[in-house]
C-alpha positions in Angstrom: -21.4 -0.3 -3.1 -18.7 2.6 -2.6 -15.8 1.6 -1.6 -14.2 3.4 1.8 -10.9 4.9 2.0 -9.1 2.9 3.5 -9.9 0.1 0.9 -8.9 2.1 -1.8 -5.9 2.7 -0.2 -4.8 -0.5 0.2 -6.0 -1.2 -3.6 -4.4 1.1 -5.1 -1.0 -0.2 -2.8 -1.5 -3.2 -3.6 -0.2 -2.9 -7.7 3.7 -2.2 -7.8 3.8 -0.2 -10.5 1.7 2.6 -8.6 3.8 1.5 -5.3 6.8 2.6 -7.8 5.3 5.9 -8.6 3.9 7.4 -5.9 7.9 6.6 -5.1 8.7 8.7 -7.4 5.9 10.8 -6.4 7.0 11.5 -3.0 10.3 12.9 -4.5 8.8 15.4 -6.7 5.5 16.7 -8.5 6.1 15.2 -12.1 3.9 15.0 -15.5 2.1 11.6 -16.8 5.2 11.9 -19.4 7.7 12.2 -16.1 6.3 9.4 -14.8 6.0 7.0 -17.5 9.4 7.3 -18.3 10.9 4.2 -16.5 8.1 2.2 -17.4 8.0 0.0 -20.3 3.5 0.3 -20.9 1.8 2.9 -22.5 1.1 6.2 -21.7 -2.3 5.1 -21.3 -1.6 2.1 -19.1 0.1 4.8 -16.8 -2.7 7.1 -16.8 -4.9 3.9 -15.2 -2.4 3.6 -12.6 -3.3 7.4 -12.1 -6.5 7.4 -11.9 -6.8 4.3 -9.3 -3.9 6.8 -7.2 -6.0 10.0 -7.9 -9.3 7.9 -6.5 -7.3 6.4 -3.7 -6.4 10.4 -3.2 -2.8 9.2 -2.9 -1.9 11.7 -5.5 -3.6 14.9 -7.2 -3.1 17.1 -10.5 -2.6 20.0 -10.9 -3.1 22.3 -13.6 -0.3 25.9 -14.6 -1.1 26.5 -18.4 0.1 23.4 -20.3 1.9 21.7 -17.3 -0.4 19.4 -14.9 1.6 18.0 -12.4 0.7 15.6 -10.2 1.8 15.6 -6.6 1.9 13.2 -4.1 -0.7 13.0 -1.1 0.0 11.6 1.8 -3.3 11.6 4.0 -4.1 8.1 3.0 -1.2 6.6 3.8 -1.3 8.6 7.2 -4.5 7.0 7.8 -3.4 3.5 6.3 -0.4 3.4 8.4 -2.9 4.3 11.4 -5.0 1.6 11.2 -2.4 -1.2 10.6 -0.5 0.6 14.0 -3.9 0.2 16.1 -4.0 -3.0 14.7 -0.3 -4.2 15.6 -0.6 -5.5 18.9 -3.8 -7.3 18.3 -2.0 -9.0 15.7 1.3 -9.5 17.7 -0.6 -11.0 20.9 -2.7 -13.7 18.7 1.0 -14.8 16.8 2.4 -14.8 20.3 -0.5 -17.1 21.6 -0.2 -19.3 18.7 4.1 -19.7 19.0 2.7 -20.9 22.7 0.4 -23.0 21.6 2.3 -25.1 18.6 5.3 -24.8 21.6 3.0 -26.8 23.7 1.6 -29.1 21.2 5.8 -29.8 20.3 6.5 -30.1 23.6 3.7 -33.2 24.3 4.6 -34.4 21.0 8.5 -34.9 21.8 7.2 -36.1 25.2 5.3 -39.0 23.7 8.2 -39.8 21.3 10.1 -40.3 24.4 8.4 -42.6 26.3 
């Protein structure tokens, strides 16, 4: 079953080594060697983390001559950041109803205690 975007977004966010490159990504278009510099793993480990990013399309390469960049795409996290804002205030109203209900369930509990 193919996975949508937005799941590969997340997937791909969801390792911090990529989180660290599309980092360094977002600074400047670098080569796999660029990248793998700060990294202590293999040059192949790296170009995994690559792949996952290029299938995520949180990144791309590029190709001038010998030099393939890769450069930083930020669609996906457009769209990531999207859904988690439309989501928000779901979210914010059920932790809200929930503080007022373990309020109230404190409140009858200290209530008890006291008499």
């Amino acid at each position: 079953m193919p996975a949508d975007s937005l799941t590969l977004t997340f997937a791909a966010l969801a390792d911090p080594t990529r989180r660290a490159i599309l980092v360094r990504l977002a600074k400047s278009q670098a080569t796999v060697n660029e990248i793998a510099e700060p990294f202590v793993m293999s040059l192949q480990a790296v170009s995994k983390h690559l792949k996952v990013l290029e299938a995520a399309g949180l990144i791309s390469r590029g190709r001038d001559a010998q030099y393939r960049p890769c450069r930083f795409e930020p669609a996906p996290l457009e769209a990531a950041t999207d859904w988690i804002t439309r989501n928000q205030q779901t979210w914010t109203e059920r932790f809200d109803r929930l503080e007022q209900h373990l309020n109230q369930l404190t409140n009858e509990n200290d209530k008890e205690k006291k008499e």
